[in-house]
Backbone bond lengths (Angstrom), bond angles and torsions (degrees), N, CA, C in turn:
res aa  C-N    CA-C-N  psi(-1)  N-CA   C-N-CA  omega(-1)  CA-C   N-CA-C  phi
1 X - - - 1.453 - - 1.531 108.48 -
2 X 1.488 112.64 147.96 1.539 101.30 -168.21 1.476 95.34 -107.87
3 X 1.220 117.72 168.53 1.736 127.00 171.82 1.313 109.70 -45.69
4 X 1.796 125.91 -41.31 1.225 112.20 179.15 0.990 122.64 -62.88
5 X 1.336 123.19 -40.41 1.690 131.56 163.43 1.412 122.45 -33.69
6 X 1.359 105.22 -24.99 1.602 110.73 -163.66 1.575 100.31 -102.93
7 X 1.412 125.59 165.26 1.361 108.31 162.63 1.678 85.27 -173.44
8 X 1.427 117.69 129.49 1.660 127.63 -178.37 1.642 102.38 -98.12
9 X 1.060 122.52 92.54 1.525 103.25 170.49 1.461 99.70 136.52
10 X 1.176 129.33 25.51 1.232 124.68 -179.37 1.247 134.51 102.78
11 X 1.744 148.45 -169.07 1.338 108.41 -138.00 2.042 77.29 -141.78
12 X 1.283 119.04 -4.73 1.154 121.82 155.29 1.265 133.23 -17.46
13 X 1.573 134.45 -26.39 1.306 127.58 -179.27 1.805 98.32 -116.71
14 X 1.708 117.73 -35.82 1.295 133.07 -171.21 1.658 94.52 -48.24
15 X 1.315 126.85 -20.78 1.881 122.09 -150.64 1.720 87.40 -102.45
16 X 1.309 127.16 -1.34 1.266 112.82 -172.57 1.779 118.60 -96.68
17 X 1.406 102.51 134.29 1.553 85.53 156.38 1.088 144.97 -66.62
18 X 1.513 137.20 -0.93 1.253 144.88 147.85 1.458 108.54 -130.68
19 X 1.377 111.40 122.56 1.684 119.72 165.32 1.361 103.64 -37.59
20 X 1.631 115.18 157.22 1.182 124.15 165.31 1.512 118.91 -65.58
21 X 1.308 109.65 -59.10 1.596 135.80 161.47 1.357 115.65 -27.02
22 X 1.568 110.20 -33.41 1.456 106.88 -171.08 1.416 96.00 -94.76
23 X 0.766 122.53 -64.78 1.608 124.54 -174.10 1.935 107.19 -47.56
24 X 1.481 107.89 -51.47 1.446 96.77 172.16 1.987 122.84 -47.33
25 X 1.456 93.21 -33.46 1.853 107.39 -175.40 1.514 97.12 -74.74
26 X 1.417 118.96 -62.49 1.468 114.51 -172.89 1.194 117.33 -61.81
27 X 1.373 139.91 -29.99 1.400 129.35 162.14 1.559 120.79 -94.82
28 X 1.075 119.53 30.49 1.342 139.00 160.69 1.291 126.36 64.10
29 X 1.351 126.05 22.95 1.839 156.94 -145.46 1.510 83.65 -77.24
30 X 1.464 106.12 138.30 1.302 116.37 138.26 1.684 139.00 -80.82
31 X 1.155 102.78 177.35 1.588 104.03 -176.56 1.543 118.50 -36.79
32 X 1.360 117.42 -55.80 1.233 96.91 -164.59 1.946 94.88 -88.95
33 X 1.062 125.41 -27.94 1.303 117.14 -174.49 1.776 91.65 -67.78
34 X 0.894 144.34 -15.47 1.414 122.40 170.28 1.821 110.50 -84.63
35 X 1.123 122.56 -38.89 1.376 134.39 159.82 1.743 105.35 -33.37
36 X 1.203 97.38 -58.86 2.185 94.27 175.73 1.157 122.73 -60.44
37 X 1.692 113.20 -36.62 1.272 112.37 176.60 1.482 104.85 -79.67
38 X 0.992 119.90 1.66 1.791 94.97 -170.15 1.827 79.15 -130.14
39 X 0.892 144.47 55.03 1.198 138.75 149.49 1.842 97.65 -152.21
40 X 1.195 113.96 22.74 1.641 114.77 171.72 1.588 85.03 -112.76
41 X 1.380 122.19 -49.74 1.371 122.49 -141.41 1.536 92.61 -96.61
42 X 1.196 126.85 -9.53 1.497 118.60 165.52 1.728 124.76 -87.34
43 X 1.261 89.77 -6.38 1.978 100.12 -160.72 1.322 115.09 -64.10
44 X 1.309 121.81 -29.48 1.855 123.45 -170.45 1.450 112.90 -93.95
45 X 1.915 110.31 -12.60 1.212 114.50 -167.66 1.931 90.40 -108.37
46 X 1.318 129.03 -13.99 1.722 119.34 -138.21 1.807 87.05 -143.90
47 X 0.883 127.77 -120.00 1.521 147.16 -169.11 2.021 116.55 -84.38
48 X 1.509 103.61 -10.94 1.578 84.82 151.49 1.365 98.74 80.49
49 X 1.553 126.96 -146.39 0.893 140.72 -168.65 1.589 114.40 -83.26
50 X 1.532 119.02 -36.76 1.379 133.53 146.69 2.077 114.69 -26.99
51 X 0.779 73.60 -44.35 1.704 86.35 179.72 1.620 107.69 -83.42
52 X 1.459 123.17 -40.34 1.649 104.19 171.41 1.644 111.24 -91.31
53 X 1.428 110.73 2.29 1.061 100.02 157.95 1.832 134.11 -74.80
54 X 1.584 87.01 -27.27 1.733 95.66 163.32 0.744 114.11 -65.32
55 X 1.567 141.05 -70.53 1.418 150.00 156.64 1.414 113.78 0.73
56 X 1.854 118.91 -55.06 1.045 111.40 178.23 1.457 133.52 -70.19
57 X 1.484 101.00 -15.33 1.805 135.94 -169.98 1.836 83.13 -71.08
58 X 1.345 92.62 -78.27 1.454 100.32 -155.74 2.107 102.52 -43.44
59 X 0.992 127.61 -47.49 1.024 143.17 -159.51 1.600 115.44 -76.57
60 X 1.053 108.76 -15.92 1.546 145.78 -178.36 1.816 79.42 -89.54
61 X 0.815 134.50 -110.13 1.648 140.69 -169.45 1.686 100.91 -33.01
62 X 0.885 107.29 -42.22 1.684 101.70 -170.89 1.834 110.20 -81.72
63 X 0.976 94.34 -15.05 2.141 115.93 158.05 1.854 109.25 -72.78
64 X 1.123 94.25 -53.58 1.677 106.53 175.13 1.510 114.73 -60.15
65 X 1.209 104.10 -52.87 1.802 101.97 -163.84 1.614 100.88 -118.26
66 X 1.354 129.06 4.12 1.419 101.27 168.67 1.344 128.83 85.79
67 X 1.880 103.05 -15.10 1.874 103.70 -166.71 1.521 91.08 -119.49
């Protein structure tokens, strides 16, 4: 069984046509730019507005420092 198959915590990423994970690895994203995508692309299914509020956190620092 592969990791995509699996998912602990709910079914939020399983409903997508491309994993977050994959797309963050295949286009070569760092930490916090993978943090936006996977807290943009979880928000309507998981935490809502809570979730683009991370998004905005993380993205806010990644404006600041560049990494």
């Amino acid at each position: 069984m592969s990791a995509n198959e699996v998912q602990v915590g709910g079914e939020h990423y399983r409903t997508k046509p491309i994993q977050p994970w994959d797309f963050i690895v295949q286009n070569g994203l760092g930490y916090l730019e993978g943090c936006i995508v996977k807290y943009v692309s979880q928000h309507r299914q998981k935490g809502g507005n809570e979730d683009l509020k991370n998004a905005k956190h993380y993205l806010g620092s990644y404006i600041v420092t560049g990494k």
